[in-house]
C-alpha positions in Angstrom: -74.2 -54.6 1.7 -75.5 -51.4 0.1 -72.5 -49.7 -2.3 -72.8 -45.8 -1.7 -71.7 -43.2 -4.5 -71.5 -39.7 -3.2 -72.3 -37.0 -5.7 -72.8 -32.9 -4.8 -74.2 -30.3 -6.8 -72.4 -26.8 -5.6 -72.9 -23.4 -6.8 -75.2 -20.3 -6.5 -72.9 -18.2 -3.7 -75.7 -14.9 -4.8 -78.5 -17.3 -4.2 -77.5 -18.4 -0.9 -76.8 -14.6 0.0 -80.3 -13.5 -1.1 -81.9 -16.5 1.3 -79.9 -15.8 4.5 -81.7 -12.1 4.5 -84.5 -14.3 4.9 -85.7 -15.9 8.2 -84.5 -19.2 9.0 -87.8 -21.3 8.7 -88.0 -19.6 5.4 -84.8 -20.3 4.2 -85.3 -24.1 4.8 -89.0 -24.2 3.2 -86.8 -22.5 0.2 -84.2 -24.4 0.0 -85.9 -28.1 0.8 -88.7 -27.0 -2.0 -85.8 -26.1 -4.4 -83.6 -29.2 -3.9 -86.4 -31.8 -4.1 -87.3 -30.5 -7.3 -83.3 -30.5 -8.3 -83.3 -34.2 -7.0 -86.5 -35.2 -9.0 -84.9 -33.9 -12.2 -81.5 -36.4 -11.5 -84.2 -38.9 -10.4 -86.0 -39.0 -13.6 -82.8 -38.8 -15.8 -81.6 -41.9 -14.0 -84.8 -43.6 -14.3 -84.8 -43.1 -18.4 -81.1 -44.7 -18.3 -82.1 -47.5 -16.2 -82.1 -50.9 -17.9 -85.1 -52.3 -18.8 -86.0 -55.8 -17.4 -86.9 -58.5 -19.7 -90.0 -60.3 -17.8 -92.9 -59.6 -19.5 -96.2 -59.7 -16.6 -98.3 -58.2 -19.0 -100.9 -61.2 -19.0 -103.2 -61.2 -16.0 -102.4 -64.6 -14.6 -99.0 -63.2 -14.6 -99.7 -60.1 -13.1 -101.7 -61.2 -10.6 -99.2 -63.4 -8.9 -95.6 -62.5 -7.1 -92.6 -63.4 -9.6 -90.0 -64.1 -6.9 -86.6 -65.3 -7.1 -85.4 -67.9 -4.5 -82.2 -69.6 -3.5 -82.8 -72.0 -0.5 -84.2 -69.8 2.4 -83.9 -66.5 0.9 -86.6 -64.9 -1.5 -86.6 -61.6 -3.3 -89.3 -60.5 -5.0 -88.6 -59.0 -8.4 -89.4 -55.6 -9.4 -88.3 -53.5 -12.0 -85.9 -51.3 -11.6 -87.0 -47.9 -13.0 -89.9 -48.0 -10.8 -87.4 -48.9 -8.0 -85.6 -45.3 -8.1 -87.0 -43.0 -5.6 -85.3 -40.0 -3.7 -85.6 -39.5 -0.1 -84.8 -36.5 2.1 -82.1 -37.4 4.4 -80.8 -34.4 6.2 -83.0 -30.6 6.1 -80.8 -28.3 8.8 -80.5 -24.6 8.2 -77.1 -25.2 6.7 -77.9 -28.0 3.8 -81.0 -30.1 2.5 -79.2 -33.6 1.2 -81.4 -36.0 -0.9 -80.3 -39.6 -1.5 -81.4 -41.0 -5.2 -81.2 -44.4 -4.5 -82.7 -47.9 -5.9 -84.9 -49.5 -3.5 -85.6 -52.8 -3.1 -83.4 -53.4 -6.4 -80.1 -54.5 -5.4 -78.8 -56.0 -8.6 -78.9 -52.3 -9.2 -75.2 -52.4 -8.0 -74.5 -55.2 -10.6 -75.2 -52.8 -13.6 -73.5 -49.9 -12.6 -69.9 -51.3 -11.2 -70.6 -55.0 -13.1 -69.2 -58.6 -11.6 -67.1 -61.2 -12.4 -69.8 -62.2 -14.5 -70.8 -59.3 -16.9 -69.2 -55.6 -17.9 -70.4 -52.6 -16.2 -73.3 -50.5 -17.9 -73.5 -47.6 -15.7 -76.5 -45.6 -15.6 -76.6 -43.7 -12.2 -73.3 -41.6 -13.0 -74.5 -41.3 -16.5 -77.7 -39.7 -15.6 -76.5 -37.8 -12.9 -73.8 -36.2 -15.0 -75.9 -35.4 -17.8 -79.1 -34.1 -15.3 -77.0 -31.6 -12.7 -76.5 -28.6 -15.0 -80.6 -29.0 -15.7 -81.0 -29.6 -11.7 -78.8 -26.6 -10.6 -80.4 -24.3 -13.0 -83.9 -25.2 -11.7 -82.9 -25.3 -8.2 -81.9 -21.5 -9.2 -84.6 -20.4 -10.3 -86.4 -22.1 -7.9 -84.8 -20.3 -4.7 -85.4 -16.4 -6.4 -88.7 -17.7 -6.8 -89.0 -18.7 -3.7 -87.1 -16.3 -1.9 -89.2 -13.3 -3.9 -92.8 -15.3 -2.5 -91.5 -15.5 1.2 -90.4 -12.1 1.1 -93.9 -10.9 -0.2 -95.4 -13.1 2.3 -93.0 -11.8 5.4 -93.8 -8.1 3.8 -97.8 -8.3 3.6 -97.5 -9.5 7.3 -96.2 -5.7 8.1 -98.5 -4.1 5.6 -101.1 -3.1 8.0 -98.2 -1.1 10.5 -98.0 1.6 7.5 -94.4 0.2 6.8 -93.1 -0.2 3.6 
């Protein structure tokens, strides 16, 4: 069973103004183009924060084989985590763009961030979220007037040759 965390970045009311005098394809292009690169930012702050696995594959008869860990039946492969983190665009509708951070195919992922019976919690995701979504918002930002100013340009050199200006 996957453990969800919801987290939301708000802000930028003159932003969102500026983009609904654009049309609506162009607001989303905007907006999608703007959040990914928001949601890369968090990525990669989680990623540094991320624990660090202790198996060492860096010999080739090591590498070239699977390490897998099995119980019985069941077999998971092990992978690092850090590569594991990847965002994914979930929702794009005129209204919001949401993009999930999430850890893959590492579920003991779950173990370091809310800990067990077992071992004490060593978050990372809220960590590196916290720390990364005033650098995220402030590129998203700039990233929607730079955005907004190109699709504008672009909408404007489509009327360019009616004499309007």
């Amino acid at each position: 069973m996957a453990t969800v965390t919801k987290s939301q970045l708000t802000g930028g009311k003159q932003l969102v103004n500026m983009l609904r005098q654009l049309p609506e394809q162009m607001q989303q292009k905007v907006l999608v183009r703007a959040t990914r690169k928001g949601a890369k930012i968090v990525k990669e702050e989680i990623q540094q924060r991320a624990p660090v696995g202790d198996i060492d594959i860096s010999s080739e008869k090591k590498a070239n084989r699977k390490l897998k860990y099995s119980r019985k039946k069941d077999a998971y492969e092990v992978v690092k985590l850090r590569s594991e983190i990847k965002e994914k665009l979930i929702k794009k509708s005129p209204e919001e763009v949401i993009f999930a951070i999430h850890a893959g195919r590492a579920f003991w992922a779950q173990f370091f961030e809310f800990g067990t019976r077992h071992m004490s919690k060593q978050p990372f995701f809220r960590p590196g979220f916290d720390t990364a979504s005033p650098r995220a918002l402030e590129k998203m930002a700039e990233d929607v007037g730079k955005g907004a100013i190109k699709q504008a340009e672009k909408l404007a050199g489509r009327y360019k040759k009616s004499g309007l200006r």
